[in-house]
C-alpha positions in Angstrom: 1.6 3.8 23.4 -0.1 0.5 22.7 1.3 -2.5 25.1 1.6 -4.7 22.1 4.1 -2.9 20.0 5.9 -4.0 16.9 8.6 -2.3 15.6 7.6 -2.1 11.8 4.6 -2.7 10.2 5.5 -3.3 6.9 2.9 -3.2 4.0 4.2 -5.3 1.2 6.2 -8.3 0.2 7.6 -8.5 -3.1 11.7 -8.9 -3.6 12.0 -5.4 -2.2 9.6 -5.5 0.7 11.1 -9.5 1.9 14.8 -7.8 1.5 14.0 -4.8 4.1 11.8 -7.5 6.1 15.1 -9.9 6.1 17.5 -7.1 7.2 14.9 -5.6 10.1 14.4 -9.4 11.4 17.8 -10.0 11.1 18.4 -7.2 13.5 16.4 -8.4 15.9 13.4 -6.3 15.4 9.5 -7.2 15.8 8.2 -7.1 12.3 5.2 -7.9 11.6 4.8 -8.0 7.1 1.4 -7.8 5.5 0.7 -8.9 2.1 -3.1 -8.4 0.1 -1.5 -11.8 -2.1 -2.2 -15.2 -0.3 0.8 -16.5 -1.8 3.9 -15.4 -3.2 3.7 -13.8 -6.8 5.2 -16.8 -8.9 5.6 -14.5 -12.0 9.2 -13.5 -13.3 8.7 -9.5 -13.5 12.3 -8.1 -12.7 15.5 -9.9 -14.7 18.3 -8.7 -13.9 20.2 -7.6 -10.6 23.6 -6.6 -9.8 26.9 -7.0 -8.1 25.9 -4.5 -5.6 22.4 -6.5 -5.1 24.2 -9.8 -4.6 25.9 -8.3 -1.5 22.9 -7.0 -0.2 21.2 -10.5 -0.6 24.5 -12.2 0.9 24.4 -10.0 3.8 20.9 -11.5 4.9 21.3 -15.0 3.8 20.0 -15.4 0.5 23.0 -15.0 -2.4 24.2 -18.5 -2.7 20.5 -19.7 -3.2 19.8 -16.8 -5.5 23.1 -17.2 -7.9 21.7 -21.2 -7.9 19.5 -20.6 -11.1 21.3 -17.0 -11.9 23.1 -16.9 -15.1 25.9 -14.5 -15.7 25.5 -11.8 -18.1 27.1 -11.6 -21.3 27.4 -7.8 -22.8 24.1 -6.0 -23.1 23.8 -5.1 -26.3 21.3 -3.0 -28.3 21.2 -3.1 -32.1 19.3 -2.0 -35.1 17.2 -4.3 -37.6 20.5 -4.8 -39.4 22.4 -6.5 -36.4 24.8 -3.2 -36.4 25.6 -2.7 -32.4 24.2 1.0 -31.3 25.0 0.3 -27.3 26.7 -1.7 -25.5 26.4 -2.3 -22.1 29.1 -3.9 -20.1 27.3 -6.8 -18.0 30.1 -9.2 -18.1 32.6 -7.8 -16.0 33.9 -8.4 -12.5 31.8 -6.1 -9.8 33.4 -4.1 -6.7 30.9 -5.6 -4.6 33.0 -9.3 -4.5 30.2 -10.8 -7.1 30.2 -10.8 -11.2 29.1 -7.1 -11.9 25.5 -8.4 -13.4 23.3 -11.4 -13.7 20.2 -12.6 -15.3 17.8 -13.8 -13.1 14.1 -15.6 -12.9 12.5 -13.4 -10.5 10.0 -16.5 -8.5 13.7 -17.6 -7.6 14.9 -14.8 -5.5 11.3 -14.5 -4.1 11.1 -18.2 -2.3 15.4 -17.4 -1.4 14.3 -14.0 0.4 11.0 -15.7 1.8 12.9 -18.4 3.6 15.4 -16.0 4.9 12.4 -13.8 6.1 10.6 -16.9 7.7 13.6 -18.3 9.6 13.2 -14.8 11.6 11.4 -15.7 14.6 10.6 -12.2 15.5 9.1 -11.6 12.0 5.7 -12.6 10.9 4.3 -12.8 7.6 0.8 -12.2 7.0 -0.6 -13.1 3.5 -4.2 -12.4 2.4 -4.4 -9.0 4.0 -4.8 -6.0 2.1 -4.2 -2.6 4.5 -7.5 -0.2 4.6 -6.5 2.9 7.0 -3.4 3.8 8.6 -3.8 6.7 11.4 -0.5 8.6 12.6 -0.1 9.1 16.3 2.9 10.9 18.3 4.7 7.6 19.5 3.3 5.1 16.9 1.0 4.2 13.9 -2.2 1.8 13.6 -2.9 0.0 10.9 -6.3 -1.4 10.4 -6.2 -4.3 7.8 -9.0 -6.8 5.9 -8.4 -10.2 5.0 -8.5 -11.0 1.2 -10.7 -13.5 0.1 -11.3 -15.5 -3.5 -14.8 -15.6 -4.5 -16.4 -18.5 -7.0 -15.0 -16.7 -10.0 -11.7 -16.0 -8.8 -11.8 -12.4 -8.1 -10.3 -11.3 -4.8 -12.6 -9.3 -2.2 -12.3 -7.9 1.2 -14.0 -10.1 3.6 -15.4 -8.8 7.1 -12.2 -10.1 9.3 -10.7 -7.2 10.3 -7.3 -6.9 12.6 -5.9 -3.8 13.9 -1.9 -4.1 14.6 0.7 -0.8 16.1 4.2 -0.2 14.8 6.3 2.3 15.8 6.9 3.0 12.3 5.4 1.7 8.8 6.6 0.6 5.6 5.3 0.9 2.3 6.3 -1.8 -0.3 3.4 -2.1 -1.6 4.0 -1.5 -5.3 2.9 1.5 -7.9 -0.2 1.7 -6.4 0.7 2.2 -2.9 -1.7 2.5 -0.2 0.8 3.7 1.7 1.8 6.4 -0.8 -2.0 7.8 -0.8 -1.8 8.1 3.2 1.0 10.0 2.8 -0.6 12.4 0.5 2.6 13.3 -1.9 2.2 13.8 -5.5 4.5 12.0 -8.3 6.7 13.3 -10.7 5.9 12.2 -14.3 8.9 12.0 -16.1 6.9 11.5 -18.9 8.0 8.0 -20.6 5.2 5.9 -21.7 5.1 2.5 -23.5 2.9 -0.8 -23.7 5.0 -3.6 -24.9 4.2 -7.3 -24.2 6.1 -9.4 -22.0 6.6 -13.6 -23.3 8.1 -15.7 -20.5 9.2 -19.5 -21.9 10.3 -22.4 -20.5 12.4 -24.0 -23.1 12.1 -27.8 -23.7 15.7 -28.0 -24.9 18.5 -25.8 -25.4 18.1 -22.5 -27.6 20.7 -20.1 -29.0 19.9 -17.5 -31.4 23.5 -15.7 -31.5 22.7 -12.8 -29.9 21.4 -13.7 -26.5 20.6 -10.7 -24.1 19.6 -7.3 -25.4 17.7 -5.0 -27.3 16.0 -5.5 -31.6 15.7 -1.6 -32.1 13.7 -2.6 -35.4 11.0 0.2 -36.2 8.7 -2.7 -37.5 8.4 -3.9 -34.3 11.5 -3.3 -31.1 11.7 -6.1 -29.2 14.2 -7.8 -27.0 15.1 -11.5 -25.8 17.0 -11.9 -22.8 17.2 -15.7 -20.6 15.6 -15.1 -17.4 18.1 -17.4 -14.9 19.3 -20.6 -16.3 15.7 -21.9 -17.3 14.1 -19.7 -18.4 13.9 -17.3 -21.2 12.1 -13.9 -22.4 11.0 -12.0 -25.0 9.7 -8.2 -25.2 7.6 -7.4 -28.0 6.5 -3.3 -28.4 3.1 -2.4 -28.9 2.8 -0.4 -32.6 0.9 2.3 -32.7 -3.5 1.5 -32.6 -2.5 -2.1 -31.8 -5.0 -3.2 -28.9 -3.4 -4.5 -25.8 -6.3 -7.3 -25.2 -5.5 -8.7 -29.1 -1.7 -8.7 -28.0 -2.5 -10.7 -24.6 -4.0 -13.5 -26.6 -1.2 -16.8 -26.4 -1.4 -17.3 -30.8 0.0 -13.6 -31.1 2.9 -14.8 -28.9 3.1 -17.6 -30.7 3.2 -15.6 -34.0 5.7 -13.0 -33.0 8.3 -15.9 -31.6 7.9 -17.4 -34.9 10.8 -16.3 -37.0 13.0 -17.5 -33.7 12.0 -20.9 -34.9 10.0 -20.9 -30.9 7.1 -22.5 -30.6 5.1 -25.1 -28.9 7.3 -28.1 -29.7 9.9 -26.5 -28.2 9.1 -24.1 -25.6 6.1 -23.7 -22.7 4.5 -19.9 -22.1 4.6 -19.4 -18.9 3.4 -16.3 -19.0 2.3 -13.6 -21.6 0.8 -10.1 -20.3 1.4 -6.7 -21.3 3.0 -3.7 -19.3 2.7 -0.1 -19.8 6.3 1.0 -18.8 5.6 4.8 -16.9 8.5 6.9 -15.6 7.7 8.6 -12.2 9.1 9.2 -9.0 7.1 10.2 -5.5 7.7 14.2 -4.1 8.0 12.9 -1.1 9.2 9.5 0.3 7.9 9.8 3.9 5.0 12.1 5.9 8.1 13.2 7.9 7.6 11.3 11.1 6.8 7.4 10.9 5.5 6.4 7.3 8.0 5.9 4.8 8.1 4.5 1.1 10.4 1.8 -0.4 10.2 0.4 -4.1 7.8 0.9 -6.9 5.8 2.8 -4.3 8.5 5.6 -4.3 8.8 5.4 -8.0 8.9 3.1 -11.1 11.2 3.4 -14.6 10.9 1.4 -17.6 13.3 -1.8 -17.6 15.6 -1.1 -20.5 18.7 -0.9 -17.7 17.3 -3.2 -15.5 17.3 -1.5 -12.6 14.1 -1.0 -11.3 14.1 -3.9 -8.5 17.4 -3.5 -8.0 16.6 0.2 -6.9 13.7 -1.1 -4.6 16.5 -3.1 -3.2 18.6 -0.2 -2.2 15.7 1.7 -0.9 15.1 -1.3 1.9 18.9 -1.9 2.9 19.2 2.2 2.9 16.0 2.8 5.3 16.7 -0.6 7.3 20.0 0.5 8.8 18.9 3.9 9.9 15.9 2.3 11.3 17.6 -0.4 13.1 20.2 2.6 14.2 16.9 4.4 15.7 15.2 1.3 16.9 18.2 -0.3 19.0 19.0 3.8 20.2 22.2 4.5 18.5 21.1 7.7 16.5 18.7 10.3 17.0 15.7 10.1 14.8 17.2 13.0 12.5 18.8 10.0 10.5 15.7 9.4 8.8 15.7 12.2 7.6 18.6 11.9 5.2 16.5 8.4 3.7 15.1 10.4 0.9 17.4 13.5 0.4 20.0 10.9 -0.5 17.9 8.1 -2.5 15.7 10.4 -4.5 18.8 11.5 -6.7 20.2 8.7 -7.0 17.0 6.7 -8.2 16.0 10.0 -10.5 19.2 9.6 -12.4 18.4 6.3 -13.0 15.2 6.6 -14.1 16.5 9.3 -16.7 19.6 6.9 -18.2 16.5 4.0 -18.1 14.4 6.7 -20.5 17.2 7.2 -22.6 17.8 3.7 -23.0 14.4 3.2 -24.2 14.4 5.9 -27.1 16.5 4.5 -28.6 15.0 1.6 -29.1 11.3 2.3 -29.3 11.1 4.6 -32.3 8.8 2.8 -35.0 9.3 5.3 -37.2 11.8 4.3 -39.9 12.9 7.6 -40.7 13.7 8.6 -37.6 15.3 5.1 -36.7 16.9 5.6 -40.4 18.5 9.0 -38.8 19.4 7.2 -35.3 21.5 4.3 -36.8 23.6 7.0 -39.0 23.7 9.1 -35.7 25.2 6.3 -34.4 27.4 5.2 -37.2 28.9 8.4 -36.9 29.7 8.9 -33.7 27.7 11.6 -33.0 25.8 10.0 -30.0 27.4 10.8 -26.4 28.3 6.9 -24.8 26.0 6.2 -22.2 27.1 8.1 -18.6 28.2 6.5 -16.2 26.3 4.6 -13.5 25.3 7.0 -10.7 26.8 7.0 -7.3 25.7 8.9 -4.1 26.0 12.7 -3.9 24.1 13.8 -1.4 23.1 12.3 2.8 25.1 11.1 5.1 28.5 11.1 3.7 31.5 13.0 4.7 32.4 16.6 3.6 34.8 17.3 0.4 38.0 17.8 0.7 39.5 18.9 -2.0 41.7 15.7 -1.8 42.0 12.4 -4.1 39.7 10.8 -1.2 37.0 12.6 -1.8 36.4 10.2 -5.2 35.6 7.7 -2.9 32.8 9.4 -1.2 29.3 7.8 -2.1 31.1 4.7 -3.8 30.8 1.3 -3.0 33.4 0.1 -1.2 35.3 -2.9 -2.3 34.8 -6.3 -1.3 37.7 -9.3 -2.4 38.8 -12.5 -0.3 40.1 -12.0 3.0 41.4 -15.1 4.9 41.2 -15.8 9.6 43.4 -18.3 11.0 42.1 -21.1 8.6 39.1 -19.3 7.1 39.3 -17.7 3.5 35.9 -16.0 1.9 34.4 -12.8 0.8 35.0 -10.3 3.1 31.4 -9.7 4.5 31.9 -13.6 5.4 34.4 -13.1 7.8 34.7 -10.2 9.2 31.0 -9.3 9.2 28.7 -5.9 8.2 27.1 -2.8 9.1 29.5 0.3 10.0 33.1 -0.6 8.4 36.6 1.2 9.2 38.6 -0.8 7.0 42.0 -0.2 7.0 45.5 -0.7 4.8 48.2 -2.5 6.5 49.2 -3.9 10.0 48.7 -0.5 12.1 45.9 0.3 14.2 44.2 3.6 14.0 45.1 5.7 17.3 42.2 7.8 18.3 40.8 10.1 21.0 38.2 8.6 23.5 35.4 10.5 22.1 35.9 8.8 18.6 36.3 5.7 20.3 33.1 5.6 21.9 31.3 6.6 18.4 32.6 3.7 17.1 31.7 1.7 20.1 28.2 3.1 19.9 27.5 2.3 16.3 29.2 -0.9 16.7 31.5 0.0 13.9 33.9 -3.0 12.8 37.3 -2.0 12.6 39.4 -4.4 10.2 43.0 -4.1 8.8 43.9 -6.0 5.7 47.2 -6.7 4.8 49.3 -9.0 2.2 50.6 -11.1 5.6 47.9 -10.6 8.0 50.3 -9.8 11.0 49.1 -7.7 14.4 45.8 -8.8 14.0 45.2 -7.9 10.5 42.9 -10.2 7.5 45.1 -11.7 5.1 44.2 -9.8 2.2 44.2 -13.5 -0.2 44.2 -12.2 -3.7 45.9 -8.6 -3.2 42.8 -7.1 -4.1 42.6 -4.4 -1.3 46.1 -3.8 -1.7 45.4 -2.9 -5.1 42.4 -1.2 -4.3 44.2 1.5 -1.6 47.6 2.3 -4.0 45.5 2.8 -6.6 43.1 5.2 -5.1 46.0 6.8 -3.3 44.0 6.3 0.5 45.1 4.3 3.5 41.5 3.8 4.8 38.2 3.9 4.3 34.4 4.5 6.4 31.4 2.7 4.3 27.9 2.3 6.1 26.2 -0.9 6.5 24.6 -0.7 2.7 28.5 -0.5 1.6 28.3 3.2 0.1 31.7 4.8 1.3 30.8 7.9 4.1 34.7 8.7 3.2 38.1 8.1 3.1 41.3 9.1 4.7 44.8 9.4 2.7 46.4 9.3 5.8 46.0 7.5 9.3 45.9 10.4 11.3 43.2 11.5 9.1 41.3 8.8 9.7 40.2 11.0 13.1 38.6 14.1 11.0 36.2 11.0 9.1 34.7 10.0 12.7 34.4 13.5 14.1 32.2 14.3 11.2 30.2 11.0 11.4 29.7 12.0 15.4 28.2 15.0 14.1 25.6 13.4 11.7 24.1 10.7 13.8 23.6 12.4 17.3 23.3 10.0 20.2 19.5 9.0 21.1 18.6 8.8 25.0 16.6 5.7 24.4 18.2 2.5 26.1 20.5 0.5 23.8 19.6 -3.4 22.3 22.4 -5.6 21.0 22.8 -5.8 17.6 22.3 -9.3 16.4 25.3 -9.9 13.6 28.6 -8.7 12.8 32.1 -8.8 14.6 33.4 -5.5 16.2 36.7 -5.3 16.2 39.0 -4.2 19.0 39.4 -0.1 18.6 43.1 1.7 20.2 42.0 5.0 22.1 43.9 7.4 23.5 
C-alpha cells in the first residue's frame, strides 16, 4: 500500500459529489475531490429538492444557507391547454424530515453552500481543473492518474502535459452521465427508453412577475412547456422541441424571446441567463460498483427526465447512503460486506423513480392533439390511476418483517420535530446529533444484554428518549410531534441509520432487543483498529 494514502478519491463535484465530499470530511476522513471544471458550474440545472434533502444538507452544514434563496413550493400542478388540472402534486405540505416537504431552488446556490461546507474540511482537498485519465484496481487500494485541464485561445478546454498520480483506498464516481468512472467499471445501462429534447430558459426577472399559475406543467400539444421560479430570484421556463424542429435554431436567444412572448417576458423585464437545450434520457447503470473499491453516485449511476424533480435529489441519496457505510468501513466498525448492500438497496428505489418521472412526462409531452384530445377526457373521467405513491426502501439493510404494525415503518424516514436540552430547543438532528439513532417513546431506558450493548457502543448509536416532560434524562418533545408520531403508528421505538431511513421498529420495549440482534448480524465487526467519529452525541446505554 502506497505511504501516502487518502481515504477517497472522489472524481466529481457537482451538488451530489460536494454532498458525499461534505459527509466523508466531516467524518474525519482524507479526501482528496477532483473536478475536470476550474470553477464551480454557475448554471441552475436541478430545481427542486425535498424535505428529506434539506436534512441531509442540515446534517453537514449547509440548510440554513441553502433555504436563504429557496422558495417554498406551492402545489405542482400539470394542466392541459385549457387550464383544466390533470395532476396535481402535493409540494406544499409539511415534510417528516422537520423541513417543508418541497422547495424550489436556484441550483449555483446550493453549489457555493455545499462548497463552503466542503472547504471548511481541513482533511478535504478540492482539486479543480483536473480531468481523471486511468484508474487501475489493486488489492488494498486504487490509483488514479489525472491531467490538468487547460483553456486554449478559443476557449475550448484540453488536457495539458501535467500529470499527478494520487492512491485512495477507495474511489468515487460523481462524475455525471458520462462517467469515466462508470467506463472503468465496465457495466452496461439500462435504457428505460424515454427520450425528449426540450429547451431550458433561465431568467432573472427585473421586477416581480405572476402569471397565476406559478409552478408546473402547460400539457399543450402545440407546444408542452412549463414555468416554474427557480429560488426566490430566479425563474424558468421549459419549452418542448416539436417534432423536425432543429435544436441549434431553438438555442438561438430571439426563439426564447419569442416563445416567452405571450407571458408578456421579455427584455424590458427580464435577463436570460441561460438558454440551452437538453435531451431528457431515462437509464439506470447494471452495476453501481466493480465489487471491490470503485463505486458510482449520481447521474453516473443513472439519469431520469425532471418532470418529478428528483433527479439531484436522488444523486443526493446515493452520497449520504454510500458515505455512512464508508465511513462505517473506514473508521473499522463494519466489515466491508456493508458495501455491498449500497446498490441492492438504491437501485430500486432510484428505478421506481425513474419510472413515476417517465410517467410524469407522458403526460405532458404528447403533441399530438388527438391523443392529448383522448388524455384530457381520460382524465375528465376518472379513468387515469392518481399518481403512486412516493417510493420508500424495500430492500438492504433493514430489519426482517414481522408480520406486525411495525413493519410499516421499515425503510421510512424517520421523523424529525423540535426537541428541547436544558435551555436548548431545535430540530432534533440539532440537539441530539446523527448517524445510528435508537429513539425512543417516553422516560424509560431500554434494558439490554451486554452483547447489544456493545453493538451500539461500536456503531456509536445515539440513544434518545423523547417525552412530553422530558424527565430521567429524556428531550422534551416541544410540539408533541413524536408523541403523535409513536400512538399513531402503534410503536414505542424506532432504529433509523445515519441517512434517516428506519432499519425498524419495536411495538414494545423489550422488543427493542430482537431490532439490535438483527442489526449485529448485518454489519459484522471489522478487525481493523477503531478512529473516533467526529459528530454526534452518544447517549448513555442500560446493559444488563
Amino acid at each position: 500500500m502506497p505511504p501516502d494514502m487518502y481515504d477517497i478519491v472522489q472524481i466529481g463535484y457537482g451538488p451530489v459529489g460536494q454532498t458525499a465530499a461534505a459527509i466523508l470530511g466531516k467524518s474525519g476522513h482524507r479526501v482528496a475531490v477532483f473536478e475536470r471544471w476550474p470553477e464551480l458550474f454557475g448554471q441552475a440545472r436541478a430545481g427542486h429538492i425535498d424535505h428529506e434533502i434539506m436534512r441531509i444538507f442540515q446534517s453537514v452544514g449547509a440548510a440554513g444557507e441553502v433555504e436563504e434563496d429557496a422558495a417554498r413550493a406551492t402545489k405542482y400542478e400539470f394542466r392541459n391547454a385549457k387550464g383544466e388540472p390533470l395532476l396535481s402534486f402535493d409540494w406544499d405540505l409539511d415534510g417528516i424530515s422537520g423541513w417543508p416537504s418541497d422547495y424550489i431552488v436556484y441550483q449555483p446556490t446550493i453549489e457555493s453552500a455545499l462548497d463552503r461546507v466542503v472547504r471548511e474540511q481541513p482533511n478535504v482537498e478540492v482539486n479543480q481543473g483536473w480531468e481523471a485519465v486511468r484508474i487501475q484496481s489493486f488489492n488494498d487500494h486504487v490509483d488514479v492518474t489525472l491531467r490538468r485541464v487547460r483553456t486554449d485561445a478559443t476557449g475550448q478546454k484540453m488536457l495539458a502535459d501535467e500529470e499527478r498520480v494520487v492512491s485512495a483506498r477507495y474511489v468515487i464516481g460523481a462524475d455525471g452521465s458520462n462517467s469515466f468512472v462508470r467506463r472503468v467499471i465496465g457495466t452496461g445501462q439500462r435504457d428505460f427508453g424515454f427520450e425528449e429534447t426540450w429547451l431550458v430558459v433561465d431568467l432573472r426577472p427585473k421586477m416581480p412577475m405572476s402569471f397565476g399559475f406559478d409552478n408546473g406543467q402547460i400539457c399543450d400539444p402545440a407546444r408542452p412547456h412549463c414555468l416554474f421560479q427557480l429560488g426566490k430570484r430566479h425563474r424558468r421556463f421549459e419549452f418542448c422541441l416539436l417534432p423536425g424542429e432543429d435544436a441549434e435554431l431553438m438555442r438561438a436567444p430571439e426563439t426564447a424571446w419569442k416563445l416567452l412572448a405571450p407571458y408578456a417576458v421579455s427584455a424590458d423585464n427580464a435577463d436570460l441567463v441561460r438558454h440551452a437545450t437538453y435531451t431528457f434520457r431515462s437509464a439506470l447503470a447494471e452495476r453501481w460498483t466493480d465489487g471491490n473499491r470503485l463505486f458510482l453516485i449520481g447521474d453516473a449511476a443513472h439519469v431520469m427526465p425532471p418532470f418529478m424533480g428528483q433527479g439531484m435529489c436522488s444523486g443526493v441519496r446515493d452520497a449520504i447512503g454510500l458515505s455512512w457505510r464508508l465511513d462505517l468501513v473506514l473508521r473499522g466498525l463494519a466489515d466491508t460486506t456493508v458495501l455491498d448492500s449500497y446498490q441492492d438497496e438504491r437501485a430500486p428505489h432510484v428505478s421506481t423513480i425513474i419510472q413515476m418521472s417517465i410517467e410524469a412526462g407522458r403526460v405532458s409531452c404528447i403533441t399530438d392533439p388527438v391523443l392529448a384530445a383522448a388524455r384530457d377526457e381520460a382524465f375528465r373521467a376518472g379513468d387515469v390511476p392518481p399518481p403512486p405513491d412516493f417510493p420508500w426502501l424495500t430492500a438492504g439493510i433493514l430489519a426482517k418483517p414481522t408480520g406486525t404494525v411495525a413493519d410499516a415503518l421499515r425503510g421510512r424516514l424517520a421523523p424529525q420535530g423540535r426537541i428541547k436540552n436544558a435551555e436548548t430547543i431545535d430540530r432534533f438532528d440539532e440537539v441530539a446529533g446523527t448517524g445510528w439513532t435508537l429513539l425512543v417513546s417516553g422516560n424509560e431506558q431500554p434494558v439490554l444484554t451486554k452483547r447489544q450493548s456493545d453493538l451500539l457502543e461500536r456503531l456509536q448509536v445515539l440513544v434518545v428518549n423523547v417525552s412530553d416532560e422530558g424527565e430521567n434524562g429524556a428531550f422534551t418533545d416541544v410540539d408533541g410531534l413524536y408523541a403523535k408520531y409513536f400512538t399513531g403508528h402503534g410503536v414505542a421505538a424506532i432504529l433509523y441509520r445515519p441517512d434517516f431511513y428506519i432499519f425498524g421498529a419495536a411495538e414494545k420495549l423489550i422488543e427493542i432487543g430482537d431490532l439490535i440482534d438483527q442489526l449485529d448480524q448485518m454489519m459484522p465487526a471489522n478487525a481493523v483498529k477503531l478512529r473516533p467519529r467526529q459528530s454526534g452525541r452518544p447517549a448513555p446505554l442500560s446493559s444488563r
